[in-house]
N, C-alpha and C positions, 0 to 999 in steps of 0.2 A: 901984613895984609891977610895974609894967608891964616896964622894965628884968629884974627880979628872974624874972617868968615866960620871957620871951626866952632868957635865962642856964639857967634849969635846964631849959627847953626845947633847947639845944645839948648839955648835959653829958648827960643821958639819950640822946639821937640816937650821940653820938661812945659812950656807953659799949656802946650796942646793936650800932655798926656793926663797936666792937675784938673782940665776944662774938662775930660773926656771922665775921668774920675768922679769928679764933682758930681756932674750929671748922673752919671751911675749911683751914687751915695743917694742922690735925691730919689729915685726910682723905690725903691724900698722906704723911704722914710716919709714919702710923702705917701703910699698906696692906703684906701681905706680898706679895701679887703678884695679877695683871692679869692675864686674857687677852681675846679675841675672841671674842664668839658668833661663827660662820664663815656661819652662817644670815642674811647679811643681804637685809634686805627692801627691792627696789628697784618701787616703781611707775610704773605703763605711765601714759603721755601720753596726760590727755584728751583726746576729740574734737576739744573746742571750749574756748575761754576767754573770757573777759569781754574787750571791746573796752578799752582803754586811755584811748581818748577819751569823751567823754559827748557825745550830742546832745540838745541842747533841743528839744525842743517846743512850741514857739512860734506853735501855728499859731490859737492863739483857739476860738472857740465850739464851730466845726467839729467840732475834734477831741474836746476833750470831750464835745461831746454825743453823738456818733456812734459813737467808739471805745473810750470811756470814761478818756482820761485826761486829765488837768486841763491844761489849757492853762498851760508855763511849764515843765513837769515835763522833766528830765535825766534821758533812761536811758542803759545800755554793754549794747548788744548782744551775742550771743556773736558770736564769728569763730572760725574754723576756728584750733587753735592746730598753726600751722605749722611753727614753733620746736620743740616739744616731739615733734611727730612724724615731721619729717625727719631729727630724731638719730636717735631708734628707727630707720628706716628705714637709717640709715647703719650703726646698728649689726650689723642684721640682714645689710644686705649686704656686711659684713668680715668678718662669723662673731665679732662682738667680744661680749665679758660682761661687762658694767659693773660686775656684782656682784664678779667674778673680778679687774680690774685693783683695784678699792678696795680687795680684801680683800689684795693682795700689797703695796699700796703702803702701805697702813696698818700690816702687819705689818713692811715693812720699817724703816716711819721709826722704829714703838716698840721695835725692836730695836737701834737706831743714836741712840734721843735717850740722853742723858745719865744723866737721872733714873730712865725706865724700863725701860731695856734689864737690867737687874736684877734687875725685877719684874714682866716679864712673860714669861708664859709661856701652854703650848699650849695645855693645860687643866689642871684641880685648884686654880682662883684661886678664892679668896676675895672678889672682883669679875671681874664681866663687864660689857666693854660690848657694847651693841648699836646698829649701824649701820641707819639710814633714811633711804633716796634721798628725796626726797619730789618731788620734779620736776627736770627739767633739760632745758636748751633751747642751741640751736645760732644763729646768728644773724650778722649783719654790720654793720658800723661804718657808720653811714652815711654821714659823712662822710669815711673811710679805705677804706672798704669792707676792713677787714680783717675777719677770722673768726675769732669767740670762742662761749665755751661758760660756760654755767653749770651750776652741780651746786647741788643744794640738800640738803644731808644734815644729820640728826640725832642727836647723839649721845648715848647717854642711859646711863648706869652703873649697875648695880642691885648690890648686896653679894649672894653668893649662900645667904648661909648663913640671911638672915632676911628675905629677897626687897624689903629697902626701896631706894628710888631715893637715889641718891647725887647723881648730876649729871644734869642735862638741856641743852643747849642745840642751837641751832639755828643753821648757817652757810654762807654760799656762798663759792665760791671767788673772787676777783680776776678781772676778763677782760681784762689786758694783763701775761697769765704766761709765756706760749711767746715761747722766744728769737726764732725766726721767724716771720715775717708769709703768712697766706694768705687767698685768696679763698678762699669759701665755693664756689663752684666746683672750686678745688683739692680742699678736704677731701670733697668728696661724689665726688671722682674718685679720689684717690690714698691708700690706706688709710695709708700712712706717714705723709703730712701730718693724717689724721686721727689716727691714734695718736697722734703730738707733739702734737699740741694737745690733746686727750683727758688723755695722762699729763700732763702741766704743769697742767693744768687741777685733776686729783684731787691732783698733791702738792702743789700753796698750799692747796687745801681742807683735806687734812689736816694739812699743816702748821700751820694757822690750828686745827683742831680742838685739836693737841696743847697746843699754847701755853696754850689755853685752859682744860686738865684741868689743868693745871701749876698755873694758881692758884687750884684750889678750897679 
C-alpha cells in the first residue's frame, strides 16, 4: 500500500511538471513579437546596509538589564554601504547612465540572438518586458584585489493586451566577466577602465537574463 502511494505520488508530480512545461514551451513559440518598455527603473544606493557579520552579545546580566537585550542575542548593525555608493559616485563622475548602457546592450543582444531577433521589435508587441535595477555594487577581490561589479536586475514580462505577468525572474551578473583585470583604483580613476568593466558586467547579465526567457 505504502509502495502503491509512493508510485502514484511520482506519476502525479511528473504529469504536473510535463503540464507546467508544456505551457512554458508554448509561451515562446506562440509569441508574435517582444519589445522593451525603454522606461527602465534603476534605484539609488541606500545609505546604509546590514553588516554581513553578526555580533553576539554576550555580555550577561549587564546588558540585559540595562539595555534591554538578552544576553546571548546576535545582531548586524547597519554600515555605511560603501559598494552601492561609490559606483553611483563613479557614475555621476563619468557622466555615465546606467539605465542608457542596459537599455542598448539589451536591445542589441535581442536583436542578434537567434530566436528573438524576429520578434522583437520597437513598439506595437504584444509583450513587453520590463527592466529593474534593484541594487548594484563596485567592490575588490580581496585576495586578488582585482575589481568587479555587480548588477542586480529584474526582469519581469507582462502580455500587453490583457495586462497578465508572463515571466518574472531575478539575476545578477558573474564578477570574473572583463577580459582585463583592474584595481578599483584604476576604475575610480580611468573612465575607460570603468566602462570595460561596467559593459562586460551588463552583457553576462543579460546575456544570462536571455537564456533564461528562452526556456519559459
Amino acid at each position: 500500500m505504502k509502495y502503491m502511494s509512493v508510485l502514484l505520488i511520482f506519476f502525479i508530480s511528473v504529469f504536473f511538471t510535463a503540464c507546467s512545461s508544456k505551457n512554458q514551451v508554448n509561451f515562446n513559440k506562440q509569441m508574435k513579437s517582444i519589445s522593451l518598455n525603454e522606461n527602465i527603473i534603476v534605484s539609488k544606493p541606500a545609505q546604509t546596509v546590514k553588516s554581513p557579520v553578526s555580533l553576539n552579545l554576550g555580555f550577561g546580566r549587564y546588558i540585559s538589564r540595562h539595555i534591554g537585550i538578552h544576553a546571548g542575542t546576535s545582531v548586524r548593525p547597519d554600515i555605511k554601504n560603501s559598494e552601492g555608493l561609490n559606483f553611483q559616485r563613479a557614475l555621476n563622475k563619468f557622466d555615465i547612465s546606467l539605465e542608457n548602457q542596459i537599455k542598448q546592450e539589451f536591445k542589441k543582444q535581442m536583436r542578434e540572438d537567434s530566436f528573438y531577433k524576429n520578434k522583437f521589435v520597437l513598439f506595437g508587441a504584444n509583450n513587453v518586458i520590463n527592466l529593474y535595477v534593484k541594487k548594484y555594487e563596485i567592490d575588490e577581490n580581496f585576495f586578488s584585489n582585482t575589481a568587479y561589479m555587480k548588477i542586480y536586475m529584474q526582469v519581469r514580462i507582462v502580455n500587453t493586451q490583457n495586462g497578465k505577468e508572463l515571466y518574472l525572474n531575478d539575476l545578477v551578473n558573474e564578477t570574473t566577466v572583463s577580459s582585463r583585470k583592474y584595481k578599483l583604483s584604476d576604475i575610480f580613476r580611468d573612465k575607460s577602465a570603468f566602462l570595460e568593466l561596467l559593459n562586460s558586467s551588463i552583457s553576462n547579465l543579460i546575456k544570462k537574463h536571455i537564456k533564461e526567457m528562452k526556456e519559459i
